[in-house]
Rosetta silent file (secondary structure, phi, psi, omega in degrees, C-alpha in Angstrom):
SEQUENCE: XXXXXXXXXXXXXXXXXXXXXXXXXXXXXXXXXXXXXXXXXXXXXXXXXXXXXXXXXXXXXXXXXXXXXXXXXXXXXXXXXXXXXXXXXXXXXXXXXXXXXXXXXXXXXXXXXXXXXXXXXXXXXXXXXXXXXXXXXXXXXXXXXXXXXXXXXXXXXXXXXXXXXXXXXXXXXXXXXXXXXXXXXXXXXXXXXXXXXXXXXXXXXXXXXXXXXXXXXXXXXXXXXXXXXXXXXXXXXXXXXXXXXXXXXXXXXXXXXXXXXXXXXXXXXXXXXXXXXXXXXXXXXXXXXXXXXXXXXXX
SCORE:     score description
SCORE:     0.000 S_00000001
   1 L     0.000  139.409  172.867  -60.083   41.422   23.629 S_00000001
   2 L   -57.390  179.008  179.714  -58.876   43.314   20.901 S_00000001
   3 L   -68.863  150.211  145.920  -58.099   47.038   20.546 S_00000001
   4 L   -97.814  108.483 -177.867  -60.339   49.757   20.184 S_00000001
   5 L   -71.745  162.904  170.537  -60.101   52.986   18.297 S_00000001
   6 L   -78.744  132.190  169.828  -61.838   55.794   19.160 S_00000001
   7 L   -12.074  113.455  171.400  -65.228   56.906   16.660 S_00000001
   8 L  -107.995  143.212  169.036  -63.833   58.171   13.255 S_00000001
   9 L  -130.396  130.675  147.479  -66.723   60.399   11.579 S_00000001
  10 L  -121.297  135.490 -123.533  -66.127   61.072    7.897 S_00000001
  11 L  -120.622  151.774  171.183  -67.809   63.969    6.340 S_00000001
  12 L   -88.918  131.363  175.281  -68.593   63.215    2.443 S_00000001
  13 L   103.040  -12.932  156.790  -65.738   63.805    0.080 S_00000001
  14 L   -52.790  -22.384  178.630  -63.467   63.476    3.054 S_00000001
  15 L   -53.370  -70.249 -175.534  -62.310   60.174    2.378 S_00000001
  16 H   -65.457 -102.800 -168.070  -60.429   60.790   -0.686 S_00000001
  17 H   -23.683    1.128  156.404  -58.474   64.153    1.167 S_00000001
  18 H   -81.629  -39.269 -164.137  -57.216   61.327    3.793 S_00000001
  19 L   -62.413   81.280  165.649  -56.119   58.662    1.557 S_00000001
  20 L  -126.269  142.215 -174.935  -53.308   57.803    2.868 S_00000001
  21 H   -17.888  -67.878  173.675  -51.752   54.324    3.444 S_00000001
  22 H   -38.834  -61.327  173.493  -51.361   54.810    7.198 S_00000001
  23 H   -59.357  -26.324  161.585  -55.252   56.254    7.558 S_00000001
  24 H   -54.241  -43.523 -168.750  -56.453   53.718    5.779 S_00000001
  25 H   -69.574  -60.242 -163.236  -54.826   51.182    7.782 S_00000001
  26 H   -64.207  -29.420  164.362  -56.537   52.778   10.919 S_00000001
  27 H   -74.030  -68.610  177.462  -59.608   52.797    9.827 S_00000001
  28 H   -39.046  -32.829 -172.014  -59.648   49.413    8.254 S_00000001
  29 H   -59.145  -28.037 -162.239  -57.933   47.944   12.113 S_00000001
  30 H   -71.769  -45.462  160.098  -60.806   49.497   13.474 S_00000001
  31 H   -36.042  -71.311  177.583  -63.196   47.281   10.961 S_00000001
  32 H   -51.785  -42.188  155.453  -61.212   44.102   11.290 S_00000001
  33 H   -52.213  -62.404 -140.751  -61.814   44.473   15.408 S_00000001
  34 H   -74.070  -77.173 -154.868  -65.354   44.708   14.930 S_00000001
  35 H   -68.410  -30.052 -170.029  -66.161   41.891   12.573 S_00000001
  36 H   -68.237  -24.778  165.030  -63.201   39.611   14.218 S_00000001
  37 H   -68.804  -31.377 -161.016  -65.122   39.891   17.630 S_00000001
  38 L  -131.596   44.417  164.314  -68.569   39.067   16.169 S_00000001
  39 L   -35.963  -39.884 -133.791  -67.298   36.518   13.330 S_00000001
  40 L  -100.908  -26.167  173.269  -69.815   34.033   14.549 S_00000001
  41 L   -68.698  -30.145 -173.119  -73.043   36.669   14.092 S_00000001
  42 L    74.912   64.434  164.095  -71.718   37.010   10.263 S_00000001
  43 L   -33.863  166.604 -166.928  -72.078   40.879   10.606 S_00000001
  44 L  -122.595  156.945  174.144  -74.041   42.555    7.986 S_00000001
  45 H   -14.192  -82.318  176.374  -72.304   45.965    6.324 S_00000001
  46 H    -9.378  -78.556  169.320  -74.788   47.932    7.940 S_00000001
  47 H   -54.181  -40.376  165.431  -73.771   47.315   11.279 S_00000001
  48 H   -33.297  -76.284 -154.912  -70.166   47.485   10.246 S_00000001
  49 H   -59.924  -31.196  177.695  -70.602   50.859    9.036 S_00000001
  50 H   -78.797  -69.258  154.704  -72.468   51.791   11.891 S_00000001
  51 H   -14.287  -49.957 -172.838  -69.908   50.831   14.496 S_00000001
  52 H  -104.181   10.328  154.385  -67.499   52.695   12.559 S_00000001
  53 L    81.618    6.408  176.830  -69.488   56.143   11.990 S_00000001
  54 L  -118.292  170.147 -170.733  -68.942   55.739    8.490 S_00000001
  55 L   -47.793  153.358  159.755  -71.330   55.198    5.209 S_00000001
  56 H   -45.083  -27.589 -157.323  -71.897   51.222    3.698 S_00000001
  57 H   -86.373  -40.447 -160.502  -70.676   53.208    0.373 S_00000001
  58 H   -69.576  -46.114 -171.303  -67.449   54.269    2.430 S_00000001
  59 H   -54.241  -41.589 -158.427  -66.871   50.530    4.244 S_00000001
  60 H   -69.895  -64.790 -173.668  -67.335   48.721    0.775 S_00000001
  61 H   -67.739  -35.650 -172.363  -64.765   50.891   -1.579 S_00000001
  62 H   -59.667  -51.606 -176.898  -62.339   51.661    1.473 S_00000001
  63 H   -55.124  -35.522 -175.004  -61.752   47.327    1.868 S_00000001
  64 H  -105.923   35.675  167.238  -61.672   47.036   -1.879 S_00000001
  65 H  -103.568  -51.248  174.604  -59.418   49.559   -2.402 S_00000001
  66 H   -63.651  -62.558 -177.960  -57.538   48.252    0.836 S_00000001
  67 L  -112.804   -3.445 -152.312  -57.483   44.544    0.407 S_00000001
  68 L    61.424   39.658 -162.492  -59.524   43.948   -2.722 S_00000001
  69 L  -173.954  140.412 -161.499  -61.898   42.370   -1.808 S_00000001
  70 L   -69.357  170.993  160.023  -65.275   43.008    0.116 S_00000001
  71 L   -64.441  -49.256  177.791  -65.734   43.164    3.735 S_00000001
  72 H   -51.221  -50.814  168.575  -68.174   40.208    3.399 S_00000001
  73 H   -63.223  -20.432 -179.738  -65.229   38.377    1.768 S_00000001
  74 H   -98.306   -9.260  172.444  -62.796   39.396    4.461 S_00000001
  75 H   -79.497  -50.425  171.409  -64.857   38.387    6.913 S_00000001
  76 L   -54.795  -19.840 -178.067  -65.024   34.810    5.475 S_00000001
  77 L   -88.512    2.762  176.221  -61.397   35.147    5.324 S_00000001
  78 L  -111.002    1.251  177.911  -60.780   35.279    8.610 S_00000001
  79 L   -74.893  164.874  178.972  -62.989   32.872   10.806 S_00000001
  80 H   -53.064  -61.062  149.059  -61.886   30.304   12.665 S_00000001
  81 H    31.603 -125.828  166.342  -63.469   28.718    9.783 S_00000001
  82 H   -61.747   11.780  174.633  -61.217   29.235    7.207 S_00000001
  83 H  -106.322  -44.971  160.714  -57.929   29.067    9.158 S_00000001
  84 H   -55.759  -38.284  175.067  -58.970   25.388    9.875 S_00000001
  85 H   -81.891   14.017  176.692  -59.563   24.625    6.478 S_00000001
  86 H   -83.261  -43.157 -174.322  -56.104   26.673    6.165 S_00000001
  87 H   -69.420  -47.816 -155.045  -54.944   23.510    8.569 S_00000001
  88 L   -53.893  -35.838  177.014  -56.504   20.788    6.759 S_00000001
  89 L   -91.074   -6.909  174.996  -53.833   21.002    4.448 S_00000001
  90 H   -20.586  -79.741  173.598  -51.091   21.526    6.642 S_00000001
  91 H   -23.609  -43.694 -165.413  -49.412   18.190    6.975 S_00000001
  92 H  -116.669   16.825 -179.903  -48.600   18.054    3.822 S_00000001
  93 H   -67.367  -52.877 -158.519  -47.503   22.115    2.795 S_00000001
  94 H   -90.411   24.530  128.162  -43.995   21.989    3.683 S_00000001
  95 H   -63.536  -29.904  175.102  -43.529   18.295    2.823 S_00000001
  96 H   -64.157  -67.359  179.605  -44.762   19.648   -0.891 S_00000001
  97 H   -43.410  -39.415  147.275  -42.369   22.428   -0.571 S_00000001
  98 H   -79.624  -10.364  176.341  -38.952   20.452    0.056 S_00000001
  99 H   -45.484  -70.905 -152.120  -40.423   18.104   -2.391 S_00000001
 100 L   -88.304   -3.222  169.770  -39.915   20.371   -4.858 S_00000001
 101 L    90.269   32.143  169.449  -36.546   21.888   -4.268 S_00000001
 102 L  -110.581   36.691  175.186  -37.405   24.987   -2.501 S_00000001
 103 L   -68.615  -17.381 -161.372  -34.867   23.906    0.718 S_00000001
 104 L  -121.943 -171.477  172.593  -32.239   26.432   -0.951 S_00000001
 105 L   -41.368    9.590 -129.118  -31.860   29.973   -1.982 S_00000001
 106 L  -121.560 -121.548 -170.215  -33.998   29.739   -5.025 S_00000001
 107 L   -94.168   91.197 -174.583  -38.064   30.842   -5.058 S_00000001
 108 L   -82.915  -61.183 -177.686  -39.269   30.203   -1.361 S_00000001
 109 L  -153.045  172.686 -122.450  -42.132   31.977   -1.633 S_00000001
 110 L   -81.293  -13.749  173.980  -44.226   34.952   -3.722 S_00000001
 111 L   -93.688   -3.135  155.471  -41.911   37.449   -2.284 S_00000001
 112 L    68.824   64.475  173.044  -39.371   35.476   -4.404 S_00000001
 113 E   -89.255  132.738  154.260  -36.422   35.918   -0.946 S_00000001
 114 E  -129.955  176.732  172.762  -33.314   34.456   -1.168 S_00000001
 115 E  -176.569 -168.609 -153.302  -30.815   35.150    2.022 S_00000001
 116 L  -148.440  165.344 -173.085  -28.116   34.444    4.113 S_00000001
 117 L  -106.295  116.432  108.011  -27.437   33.639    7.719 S_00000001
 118 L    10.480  135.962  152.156  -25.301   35.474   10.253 S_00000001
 119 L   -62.508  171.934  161.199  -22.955   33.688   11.840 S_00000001
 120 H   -57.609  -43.290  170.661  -23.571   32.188   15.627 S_00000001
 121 H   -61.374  -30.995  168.730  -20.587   34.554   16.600 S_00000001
 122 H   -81.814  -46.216  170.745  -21.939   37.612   14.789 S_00000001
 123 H   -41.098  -66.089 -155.951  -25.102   36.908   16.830 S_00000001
 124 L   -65.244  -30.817  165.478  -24.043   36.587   20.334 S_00000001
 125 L   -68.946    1.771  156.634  -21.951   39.859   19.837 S_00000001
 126 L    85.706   14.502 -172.173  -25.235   41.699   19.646 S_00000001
 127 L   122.050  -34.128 -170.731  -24.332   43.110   16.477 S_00000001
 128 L   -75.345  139.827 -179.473  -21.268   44.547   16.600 S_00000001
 129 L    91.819    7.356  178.522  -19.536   46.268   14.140 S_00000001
 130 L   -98.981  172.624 -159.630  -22.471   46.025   11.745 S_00000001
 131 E  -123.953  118.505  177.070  -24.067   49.203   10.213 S_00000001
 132 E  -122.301  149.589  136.784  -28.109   48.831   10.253 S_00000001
 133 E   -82.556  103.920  179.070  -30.237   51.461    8.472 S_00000001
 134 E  -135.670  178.487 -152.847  -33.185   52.180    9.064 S_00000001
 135 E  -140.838  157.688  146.911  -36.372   54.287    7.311 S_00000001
 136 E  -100.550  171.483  173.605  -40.536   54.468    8.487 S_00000001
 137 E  -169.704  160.240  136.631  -42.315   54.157    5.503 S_00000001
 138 E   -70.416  140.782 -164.193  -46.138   53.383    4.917 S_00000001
 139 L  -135.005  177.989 -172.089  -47.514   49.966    4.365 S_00000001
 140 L   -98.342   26.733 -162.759  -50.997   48.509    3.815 S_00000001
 141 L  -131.193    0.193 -177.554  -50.385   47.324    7.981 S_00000001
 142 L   115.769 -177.351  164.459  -49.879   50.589    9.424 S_00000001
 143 E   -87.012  126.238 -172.822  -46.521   52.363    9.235 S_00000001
 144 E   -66.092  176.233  141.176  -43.419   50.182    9.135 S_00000001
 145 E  -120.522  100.375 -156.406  -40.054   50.096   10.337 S_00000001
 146 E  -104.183  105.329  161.624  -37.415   48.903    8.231 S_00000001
 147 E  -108.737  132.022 -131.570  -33.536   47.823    8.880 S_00000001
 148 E  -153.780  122.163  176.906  -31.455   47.299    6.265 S_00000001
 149 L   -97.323 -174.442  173.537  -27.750   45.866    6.257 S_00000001
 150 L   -68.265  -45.112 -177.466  -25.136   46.375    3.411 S_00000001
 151 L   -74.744  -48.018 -170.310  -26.114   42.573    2.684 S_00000001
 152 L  -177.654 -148.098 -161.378  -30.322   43.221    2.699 S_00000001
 153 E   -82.333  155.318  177.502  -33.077   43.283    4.914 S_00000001
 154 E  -139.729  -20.368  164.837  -32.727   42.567    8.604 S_00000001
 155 E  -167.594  141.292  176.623  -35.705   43.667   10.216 S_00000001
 156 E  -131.202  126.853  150.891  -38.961   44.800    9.511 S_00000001
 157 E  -128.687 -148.457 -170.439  -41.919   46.058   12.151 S_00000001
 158 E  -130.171  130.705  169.239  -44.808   48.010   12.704 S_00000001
 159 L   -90.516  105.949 -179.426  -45.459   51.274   14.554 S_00000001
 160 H  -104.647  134.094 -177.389  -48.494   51.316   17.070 S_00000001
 161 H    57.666   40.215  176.230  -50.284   54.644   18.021 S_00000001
 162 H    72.006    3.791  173.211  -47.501   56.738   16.408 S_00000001
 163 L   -86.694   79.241  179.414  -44.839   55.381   18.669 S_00000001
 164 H   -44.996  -48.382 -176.506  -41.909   55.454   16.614 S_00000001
 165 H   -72.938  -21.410  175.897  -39.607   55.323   19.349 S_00000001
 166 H  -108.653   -7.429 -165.222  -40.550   51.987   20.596 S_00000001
 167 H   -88.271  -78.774 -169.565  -41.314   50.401   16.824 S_00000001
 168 H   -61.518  -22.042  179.265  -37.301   51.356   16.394 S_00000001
 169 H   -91.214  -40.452  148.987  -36.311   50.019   20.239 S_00000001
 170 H   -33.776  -35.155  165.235  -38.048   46.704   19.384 S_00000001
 171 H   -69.921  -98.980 -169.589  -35.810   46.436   16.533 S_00000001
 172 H   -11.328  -44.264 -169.356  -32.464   48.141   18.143 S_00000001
 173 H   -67.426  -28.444 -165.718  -32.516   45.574   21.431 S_00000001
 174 H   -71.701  -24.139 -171.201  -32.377   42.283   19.231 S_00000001
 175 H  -135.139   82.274 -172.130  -28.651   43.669   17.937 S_00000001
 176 L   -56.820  -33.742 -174.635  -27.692   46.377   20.881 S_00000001
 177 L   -65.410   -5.351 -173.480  -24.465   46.340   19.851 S_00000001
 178 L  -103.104  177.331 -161.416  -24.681   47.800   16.428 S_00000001
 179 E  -119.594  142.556  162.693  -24.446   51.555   15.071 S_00000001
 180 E  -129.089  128.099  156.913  -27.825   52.726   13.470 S_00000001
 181 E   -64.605  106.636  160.403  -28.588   55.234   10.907 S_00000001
 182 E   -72.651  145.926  179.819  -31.265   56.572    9.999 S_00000001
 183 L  -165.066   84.349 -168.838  -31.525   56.852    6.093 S_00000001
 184 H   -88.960    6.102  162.634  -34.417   56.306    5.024 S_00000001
 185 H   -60.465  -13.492  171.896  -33.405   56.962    1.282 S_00000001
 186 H  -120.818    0.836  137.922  -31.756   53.391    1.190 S_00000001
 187 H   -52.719  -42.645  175.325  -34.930   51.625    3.071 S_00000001
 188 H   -31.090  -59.185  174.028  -37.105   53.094    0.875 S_00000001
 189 H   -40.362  -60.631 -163.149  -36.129   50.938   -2.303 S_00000001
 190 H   -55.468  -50.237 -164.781  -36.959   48.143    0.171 S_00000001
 191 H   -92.883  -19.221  176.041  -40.444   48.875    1.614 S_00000001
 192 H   -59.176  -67.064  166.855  -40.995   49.604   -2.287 S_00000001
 193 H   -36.529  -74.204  150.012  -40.062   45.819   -2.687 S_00000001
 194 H    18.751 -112.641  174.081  -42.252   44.952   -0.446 S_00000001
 195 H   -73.634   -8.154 -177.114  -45.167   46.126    0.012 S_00000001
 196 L  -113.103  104.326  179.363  -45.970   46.028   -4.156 S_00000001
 197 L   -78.493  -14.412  170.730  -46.890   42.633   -5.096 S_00000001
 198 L   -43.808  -48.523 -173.603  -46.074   44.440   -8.534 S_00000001
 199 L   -51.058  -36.553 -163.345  -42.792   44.272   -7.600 S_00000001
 200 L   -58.681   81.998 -176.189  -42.280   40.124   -6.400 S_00000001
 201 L  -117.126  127.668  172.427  -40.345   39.548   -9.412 S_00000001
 202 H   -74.990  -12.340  168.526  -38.058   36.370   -9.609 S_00000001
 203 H   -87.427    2.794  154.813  -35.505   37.724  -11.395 S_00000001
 204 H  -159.133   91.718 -174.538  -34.866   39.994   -8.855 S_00000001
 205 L   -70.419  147.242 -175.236  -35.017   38.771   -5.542 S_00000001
 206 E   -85.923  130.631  178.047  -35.160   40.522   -1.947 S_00000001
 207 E  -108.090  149.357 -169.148  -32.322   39.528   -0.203 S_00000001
 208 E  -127.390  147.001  148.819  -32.581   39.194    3.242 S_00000001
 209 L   -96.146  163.413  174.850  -30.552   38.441    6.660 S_00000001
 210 L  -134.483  134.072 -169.468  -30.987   36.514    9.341 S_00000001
 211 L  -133.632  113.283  155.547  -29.688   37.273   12.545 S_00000001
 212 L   168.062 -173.428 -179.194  -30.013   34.929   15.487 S_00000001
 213 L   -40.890  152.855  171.855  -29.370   31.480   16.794 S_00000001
 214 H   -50.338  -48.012  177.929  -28.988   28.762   14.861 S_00000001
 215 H   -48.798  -52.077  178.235  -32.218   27.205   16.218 S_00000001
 216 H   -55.380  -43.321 -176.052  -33.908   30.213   15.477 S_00000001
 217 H   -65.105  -70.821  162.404  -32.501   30.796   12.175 S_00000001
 218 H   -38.425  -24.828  176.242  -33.683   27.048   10.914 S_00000001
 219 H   -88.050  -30.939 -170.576  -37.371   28.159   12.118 S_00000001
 220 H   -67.373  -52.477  153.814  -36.945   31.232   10.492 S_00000001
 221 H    -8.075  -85.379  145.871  -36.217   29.368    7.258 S_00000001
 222 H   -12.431  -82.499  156.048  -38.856   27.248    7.772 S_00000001
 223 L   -53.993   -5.507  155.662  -41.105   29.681    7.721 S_00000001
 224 L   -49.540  -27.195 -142.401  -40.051   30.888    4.096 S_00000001
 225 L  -113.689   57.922 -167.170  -41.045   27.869    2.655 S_00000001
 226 L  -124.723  112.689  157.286  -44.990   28.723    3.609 S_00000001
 227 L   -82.308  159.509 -173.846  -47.034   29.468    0.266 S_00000001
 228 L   -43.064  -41.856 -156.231  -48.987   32.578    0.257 S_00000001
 229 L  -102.810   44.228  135.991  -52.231   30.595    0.238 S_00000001
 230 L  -132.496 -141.821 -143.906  -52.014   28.233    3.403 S_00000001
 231 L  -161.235  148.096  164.534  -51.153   27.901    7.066 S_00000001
 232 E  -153.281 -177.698 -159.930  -49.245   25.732    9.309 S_00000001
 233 L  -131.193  117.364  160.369  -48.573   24.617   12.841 S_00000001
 234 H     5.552  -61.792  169.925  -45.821   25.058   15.165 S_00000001
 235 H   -63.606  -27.165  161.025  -45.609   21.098   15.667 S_00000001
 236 H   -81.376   -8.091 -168.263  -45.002   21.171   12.148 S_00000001
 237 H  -103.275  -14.610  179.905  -42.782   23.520   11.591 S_00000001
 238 H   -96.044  -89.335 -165.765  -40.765   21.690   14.879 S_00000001
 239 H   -19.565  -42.008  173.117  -41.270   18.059   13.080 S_00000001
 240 L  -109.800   89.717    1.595  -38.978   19.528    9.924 S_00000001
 241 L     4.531  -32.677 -151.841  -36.150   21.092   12.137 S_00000001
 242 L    78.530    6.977  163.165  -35.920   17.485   13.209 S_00000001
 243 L  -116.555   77.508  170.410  -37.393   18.532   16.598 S_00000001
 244 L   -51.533  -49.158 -162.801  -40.643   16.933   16.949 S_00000001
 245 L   -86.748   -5.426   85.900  -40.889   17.603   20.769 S_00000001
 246 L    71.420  -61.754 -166.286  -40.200   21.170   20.192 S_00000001
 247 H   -56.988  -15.563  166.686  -43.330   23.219   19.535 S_00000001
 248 H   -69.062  -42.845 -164.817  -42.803   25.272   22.214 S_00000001
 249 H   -83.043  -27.099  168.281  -39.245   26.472   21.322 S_00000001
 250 H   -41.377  -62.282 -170.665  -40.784   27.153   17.983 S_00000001
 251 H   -42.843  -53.194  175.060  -43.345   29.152   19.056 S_00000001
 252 H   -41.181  -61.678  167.305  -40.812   31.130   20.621 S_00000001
 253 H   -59.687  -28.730  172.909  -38.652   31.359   17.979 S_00000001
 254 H   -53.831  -31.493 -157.905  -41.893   32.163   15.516 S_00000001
 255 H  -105.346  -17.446  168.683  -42.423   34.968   18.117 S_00000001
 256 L  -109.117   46.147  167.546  -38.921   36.859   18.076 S_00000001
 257 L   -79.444  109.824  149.311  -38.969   36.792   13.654 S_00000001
 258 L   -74.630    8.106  141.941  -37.349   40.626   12.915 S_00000001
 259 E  -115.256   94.720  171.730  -38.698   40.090    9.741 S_00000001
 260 L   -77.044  164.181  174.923  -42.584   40.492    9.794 S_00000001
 261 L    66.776  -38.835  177.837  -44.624   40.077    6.612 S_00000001
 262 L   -89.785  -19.093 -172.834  -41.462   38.969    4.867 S_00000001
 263 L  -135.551  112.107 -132.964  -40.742   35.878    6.491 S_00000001
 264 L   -85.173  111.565  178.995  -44.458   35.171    6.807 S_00000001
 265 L  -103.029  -21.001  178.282  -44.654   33.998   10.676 S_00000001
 266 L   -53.212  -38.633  173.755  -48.392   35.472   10.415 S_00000001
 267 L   -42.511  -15.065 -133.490  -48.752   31.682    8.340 S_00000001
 268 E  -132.025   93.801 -178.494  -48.324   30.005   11.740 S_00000001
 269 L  -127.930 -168.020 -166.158  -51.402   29.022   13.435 S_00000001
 270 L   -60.149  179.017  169.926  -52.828   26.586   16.922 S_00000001
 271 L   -95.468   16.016 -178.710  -53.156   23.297   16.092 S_00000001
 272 L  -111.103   -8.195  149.695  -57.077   23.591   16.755 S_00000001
 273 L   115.252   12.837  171.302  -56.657   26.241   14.045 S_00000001
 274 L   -62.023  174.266 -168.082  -57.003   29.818   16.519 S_00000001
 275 L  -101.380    1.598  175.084  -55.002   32.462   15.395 S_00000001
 276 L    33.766 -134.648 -160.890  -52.873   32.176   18.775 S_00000001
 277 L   -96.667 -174.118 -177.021  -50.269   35.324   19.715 S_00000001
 278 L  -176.129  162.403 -160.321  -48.292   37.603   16.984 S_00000001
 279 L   -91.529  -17.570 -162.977  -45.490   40.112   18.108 S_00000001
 280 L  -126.253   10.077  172.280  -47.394   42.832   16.578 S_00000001
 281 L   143.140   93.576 -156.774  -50.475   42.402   17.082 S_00000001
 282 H   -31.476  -41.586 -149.327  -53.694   39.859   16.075 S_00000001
 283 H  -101.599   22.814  139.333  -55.388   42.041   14.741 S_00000001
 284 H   -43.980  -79.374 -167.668  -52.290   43.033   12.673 S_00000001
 285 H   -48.359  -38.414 -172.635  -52.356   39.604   11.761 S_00000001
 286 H   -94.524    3.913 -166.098  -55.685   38.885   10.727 S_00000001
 287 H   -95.100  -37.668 -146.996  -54.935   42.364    9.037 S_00000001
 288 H   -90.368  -55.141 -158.343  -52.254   40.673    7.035 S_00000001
 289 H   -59.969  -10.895  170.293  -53.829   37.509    6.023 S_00000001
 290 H   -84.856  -16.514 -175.349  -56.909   39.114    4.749 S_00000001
 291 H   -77.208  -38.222 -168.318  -54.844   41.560    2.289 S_00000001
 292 H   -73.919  -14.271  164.363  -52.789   38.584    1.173 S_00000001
 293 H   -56.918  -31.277 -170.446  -56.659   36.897    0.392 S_00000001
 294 H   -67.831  -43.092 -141.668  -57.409   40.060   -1.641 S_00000001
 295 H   -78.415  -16.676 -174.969  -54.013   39.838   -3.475 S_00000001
 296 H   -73.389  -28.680 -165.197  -54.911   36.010   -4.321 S_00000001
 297 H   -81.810  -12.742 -171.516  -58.406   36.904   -5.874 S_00000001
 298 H   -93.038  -12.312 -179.129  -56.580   39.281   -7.888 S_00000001
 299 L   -97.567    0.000    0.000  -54.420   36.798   -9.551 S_00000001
């Protein structure tokens, strides 16, 4: 069962003195539990707002301020539903996508990424000798964690309940071997990049690394080549690797991606169309895919 926050009461006119990314986020996770338990009643506001101690007027403008998009709309965007009719189309998303020439560096997907590999040999040394950076910053997902090489990005997560210290030791174990800095003056630029759909500009693309097995590294890939507005399945994402029989070591690999949100692993669902596991969290997840619904209604 998902998480539960404890009863937020907002006072009127408090809302606005709060508005900050992070608080937002907490309050909306708290929402997104709520309706994602009782999908199938098709909550009505009301009851939202009452579960969450706050006004109908507060639930409606915090989501379309948050995602853009109503709660009624975010609800639809998230049923079991709509992730199967996310599926329907599977089969043929990432056959469209090498169709079209996006196998290389060029526009993989809306965050307009191009990137580079690691060697196997830079992997298995854990890291060593490389110089990661890293920053917290606010996101529309909670507060992030960002690591940043001299070449780009290298890892991005999430911080749950203020635990900073394990948000950065979830990162830090995947390369033990490496010296990290905090700075968050050269993450910043990054989470800027990001997190601003203003920003996805092709003429200047977020470069990224990828650090981990080869196996991994080909899944990670894989997942790049995901458009914003559908979904695919493990077995598919193992059929183009050339490893049909597979889907398990996907999943695996799908489940240790150091770059959330950017290398969209959230895209990746069962094949009966559930929303199956996520490193950081479901309701993270169903967190993501409803913002990226809002940002599509806006275009």
């Amino acid at each position: 069962m998902l998480d539960t926050l404890r009863d937020i009461t907002i006072e009127p006119g408090a809302l606005a003195m709060r508005d900050e990314p992070n608080a937002d986020y907490e309050r909306v996770r708290r929402i997104i539990a709520y309706i994602s338990e009782r999908w199938r009643e098709q909550p009505s506001l009301e009851a939202i707002a009452d579960h969450v101690g706050l006004s109908t007027t507060h639930v409606h403008h915090l989501f379309r301020r948050w995602a853009g998009l109503s709660p009624k709309a975010f609800l639809q965007a998230i049923t079991l539903d709509n992730a199967k009719a996310l599926l329907a189309s599977s089969a043929s998303v990432l056959d469209a996508t090498y169709e079209v020439g996006l196998s290389g560096p060029a526009r993989l997907h809306d965050l307009f990424v191009t990137h580079e590999a690691m060697t196997p040999g830079d992997y298995k040394t854990g890291g060593v000798g490389l110089t990661m950076r890293f920053g917290f910053h606010p996101s529309p997902f909670g507060e992030a964690v960002l690591i940043a090489t001299e070449r780009g990005l290298a890892g991005l997560g999430f911080v749950d309940d203020g635990d900073r210290a394990a948000a950065l030791a979830d990162m830090t174990r995947r390369w033990p071997r490496a010296e990290y800095i905090e700075d968050t003056k050269a993450t910043a630029p990054l989470a800027r990049r990001i997190f601003n759909p203003a920003q996805w500009q092709e003429e200047q693309p977020l470069r990224v690394v990828l650090i981990g097995t080869d196996f991994e590294v080909r899944v990670w890939e894989t997942l790049l080549r995901i458009p914003r507005d559908r979904a695919t399945t493990y077995s598919d994402i193992a059929r183009h690797i050339g490893k049909p029989s597979a889907a398990r070591a996907v999943g695996a690999a799908v489940g240790k991606n150091p770059v959330s949100f950017v290398v969209p692993c959230h895209r990746v669902l069962g094949r009966s169309g559930a929303l199956t596991g996520y490193h950081w969290g479901l309701t993270r997840k169903q967190a993501i895919l409803g913002w990226e619904a809002g940002a599509m209604s806006k275009n």
